[in-house]
C-alpha positions in Angstrom: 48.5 15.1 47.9 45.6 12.3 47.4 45.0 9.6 49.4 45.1 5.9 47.7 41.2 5.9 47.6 40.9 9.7 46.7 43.3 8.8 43.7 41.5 5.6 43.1 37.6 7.4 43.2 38.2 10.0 41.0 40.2 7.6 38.0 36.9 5.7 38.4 34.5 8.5 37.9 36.8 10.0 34.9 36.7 6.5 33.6 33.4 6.7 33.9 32.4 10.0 33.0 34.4 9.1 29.3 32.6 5.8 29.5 28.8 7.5 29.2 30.8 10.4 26.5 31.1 7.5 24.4 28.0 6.0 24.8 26.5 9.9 24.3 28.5 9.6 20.9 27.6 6.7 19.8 23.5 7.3 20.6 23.6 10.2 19.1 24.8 9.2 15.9 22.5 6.3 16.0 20.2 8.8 16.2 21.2 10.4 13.9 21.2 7.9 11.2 17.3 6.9 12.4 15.9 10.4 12.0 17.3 10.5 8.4 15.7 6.9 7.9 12.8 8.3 9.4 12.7 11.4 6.7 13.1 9.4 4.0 10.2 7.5 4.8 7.9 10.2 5.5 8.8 11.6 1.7 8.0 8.2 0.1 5.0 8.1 1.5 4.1 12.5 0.8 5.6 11.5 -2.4 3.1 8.4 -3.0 -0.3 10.3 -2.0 0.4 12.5 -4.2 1.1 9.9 -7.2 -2.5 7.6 -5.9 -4.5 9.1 -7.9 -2.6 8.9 -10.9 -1.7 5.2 -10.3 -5.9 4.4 -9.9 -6.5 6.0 -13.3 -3.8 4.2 -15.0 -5.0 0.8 -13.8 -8.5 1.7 -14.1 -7.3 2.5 -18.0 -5.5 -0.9 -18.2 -8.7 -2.9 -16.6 -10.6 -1.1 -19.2 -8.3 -2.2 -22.1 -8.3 -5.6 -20.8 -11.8 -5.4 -21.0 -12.9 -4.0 -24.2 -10.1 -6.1 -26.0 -10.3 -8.9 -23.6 -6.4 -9.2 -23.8 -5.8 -12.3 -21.3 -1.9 -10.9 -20.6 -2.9 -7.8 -19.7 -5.8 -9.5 -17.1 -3.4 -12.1 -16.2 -0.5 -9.1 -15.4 -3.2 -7.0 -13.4 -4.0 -10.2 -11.0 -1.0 -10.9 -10.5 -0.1 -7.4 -9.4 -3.3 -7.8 -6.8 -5.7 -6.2 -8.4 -9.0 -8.0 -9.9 -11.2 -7.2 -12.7 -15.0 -7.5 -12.6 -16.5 -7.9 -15.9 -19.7 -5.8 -16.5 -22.7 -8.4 -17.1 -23.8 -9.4 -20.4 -26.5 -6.9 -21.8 -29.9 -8.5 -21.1 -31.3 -9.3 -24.8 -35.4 -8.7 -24.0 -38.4 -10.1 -26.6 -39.1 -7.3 -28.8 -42.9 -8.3 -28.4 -44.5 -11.2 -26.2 -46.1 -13.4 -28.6 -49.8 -14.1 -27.7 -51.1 -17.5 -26.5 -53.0 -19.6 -28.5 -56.2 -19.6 -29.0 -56.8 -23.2 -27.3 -54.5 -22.4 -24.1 -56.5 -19.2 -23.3 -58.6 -18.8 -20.3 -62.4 -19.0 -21.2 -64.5 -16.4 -19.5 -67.5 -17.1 -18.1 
């Protein structure tokens, strides 16, 4: 037969020893339900390194439409996705020949 405290020790360490069973449970599962998160996130991201360099030629193929038919919407949409557009500079139209200095504004020798 148990003593009072006997009795009274080991209710409290089975009530404790179901106590950190449930709290085993319920980290568990928690962790669970994180490592799946976790997973999922990992493939987005596998998924989207994969996809980058499909995603910069089809921009890069939209900046160039914008461009060549310089359509404002499509600009406009590619800004306001975060991406801007650097027009090329305006060919540089150069004298076909320098013309020569009059005759009164030239340097006599001496």
């Amino acid at each position: 037969m148990l003593n009072r405290w006997q009795f009274t020790t080991l209710t409290m360490l089975a009530a404790l020893t179901v106590a950190l069973m449930l709290a085993d449970i319920a980290l568990f599962t928690h962790n669970r339900i994180t490592q799946t998160e976790v997973a999922a996130r990992a493939q987005h991201i596998q998924q989207a390194v994969q996809l980058r360099p499909l995603y910069q030629e089809m921009v890069k193929a939209l900046a160039d439409l914008s461009v060549r038919h310089q359509d404002h919407a499509l600009r406009d949409l590619l800004t306001a996705q975060g991406i801007t557009l650097t027009l090329p500079p305006a060919p540089f139209a150069a004298p076909a020949s320098p013309t020569p200095a009059p005759e009164a504004n030239r340097p006599v020798r001496k």
